[in-house]
C-alpha positions in Angstrom: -19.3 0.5 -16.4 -18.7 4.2 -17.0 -15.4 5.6 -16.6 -13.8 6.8 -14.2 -12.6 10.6 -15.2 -9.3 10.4 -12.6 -7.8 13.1 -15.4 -10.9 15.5 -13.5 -8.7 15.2 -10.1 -5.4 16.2 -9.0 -2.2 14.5 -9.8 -2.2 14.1 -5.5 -5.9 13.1 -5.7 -5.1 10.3 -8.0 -1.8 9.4 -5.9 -3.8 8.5 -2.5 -6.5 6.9 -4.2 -3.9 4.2 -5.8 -2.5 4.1 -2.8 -5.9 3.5 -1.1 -7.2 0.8 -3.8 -3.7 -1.3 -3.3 -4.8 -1.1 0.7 -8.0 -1.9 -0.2 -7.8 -6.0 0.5 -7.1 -7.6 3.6 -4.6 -9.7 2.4 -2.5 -6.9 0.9 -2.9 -4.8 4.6 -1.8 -8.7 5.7 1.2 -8.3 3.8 1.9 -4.7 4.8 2.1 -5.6 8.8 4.0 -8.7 8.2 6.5 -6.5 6.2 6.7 -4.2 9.5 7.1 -6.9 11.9 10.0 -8.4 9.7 11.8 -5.5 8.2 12.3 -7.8 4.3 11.6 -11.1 3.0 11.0 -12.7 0.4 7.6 -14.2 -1.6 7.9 -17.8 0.3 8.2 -16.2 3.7 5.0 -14.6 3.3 3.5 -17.6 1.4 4.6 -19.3 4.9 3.0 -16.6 6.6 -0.5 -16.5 4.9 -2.9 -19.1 4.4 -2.7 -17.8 0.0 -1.2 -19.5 -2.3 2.5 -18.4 -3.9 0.4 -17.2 -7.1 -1.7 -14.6 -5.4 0.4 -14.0 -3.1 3.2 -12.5 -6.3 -0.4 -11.0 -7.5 -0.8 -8.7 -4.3 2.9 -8.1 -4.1 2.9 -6.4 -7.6 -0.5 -4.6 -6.6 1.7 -3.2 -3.5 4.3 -2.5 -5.7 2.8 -0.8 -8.4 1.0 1.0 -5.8 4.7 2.2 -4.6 4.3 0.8 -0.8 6.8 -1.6 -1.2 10.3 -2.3 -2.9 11.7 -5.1 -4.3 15.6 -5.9 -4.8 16.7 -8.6 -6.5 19.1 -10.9 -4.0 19.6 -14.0 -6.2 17.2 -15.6 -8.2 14.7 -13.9 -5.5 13.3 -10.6 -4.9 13.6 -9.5 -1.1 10.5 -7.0 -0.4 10.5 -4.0 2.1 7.9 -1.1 3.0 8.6 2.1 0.7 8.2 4.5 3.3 7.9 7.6 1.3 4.6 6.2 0.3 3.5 6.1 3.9 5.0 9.0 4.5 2.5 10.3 1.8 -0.4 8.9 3.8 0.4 9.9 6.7 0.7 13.2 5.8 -2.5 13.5 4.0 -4.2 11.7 7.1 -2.6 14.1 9.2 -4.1 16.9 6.8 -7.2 16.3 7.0 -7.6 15.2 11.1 -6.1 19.2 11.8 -8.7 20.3 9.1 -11.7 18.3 11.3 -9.8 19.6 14.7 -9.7 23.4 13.6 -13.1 23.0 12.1 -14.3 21.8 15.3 -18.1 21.3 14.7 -20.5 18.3 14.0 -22.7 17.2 11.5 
């Protein structure tokens, strides 16, 4: 596999395309809405919620986390996780970038 060359690319480049990669799985968009819907919870709530086990679930939790889509705080021996929403905020704004860039264009391929 070759590599990957991200240091070619712009710090923001290489921002949305974690961000994209951590999206990239279904359970981890799974995790995403239920956050939304809920506000914060913790690992077993979505373990509840999901048909994964609590091992992969933790495994996508970091992935969001490292990512920077979600926080955790520690509330007890548990860690209670939330939506980070500067990185959607992030998102959203580079979404919203490049749908006025395709409106002003206005043209087809």
């Amino acid at each position: 596999m070759g590599a990957s060359k991200t240091e070619y690319f712009s710090a923001k480049q290489n921002e949305i395309a974690a961000i994209a990669k951590a999206i990239g799985h279904p359970a981890r968009v799974a995790i995403l809405e239920y956050l939304v819907k809920v506000d914060a919870c913790i690992c077993g709530d979505i373990v509840n919620e999901l048909p994964l086990a609590q091992p992969t679930v933790s495994q996508h939790l970091r992935e969001l986390k490292n990512a920077g889509l979600i926080k955790g705080n520690i509330e007890g021996n548990a860690i209670c996780y939330c939506i980070d929403e500067k990185a959607i905020e992030k998102l959203k704004k580079y979404f919203d970038g490049i749908s006025n860039k395709l409106l002003k264009k206005n043209s087809c391929c």
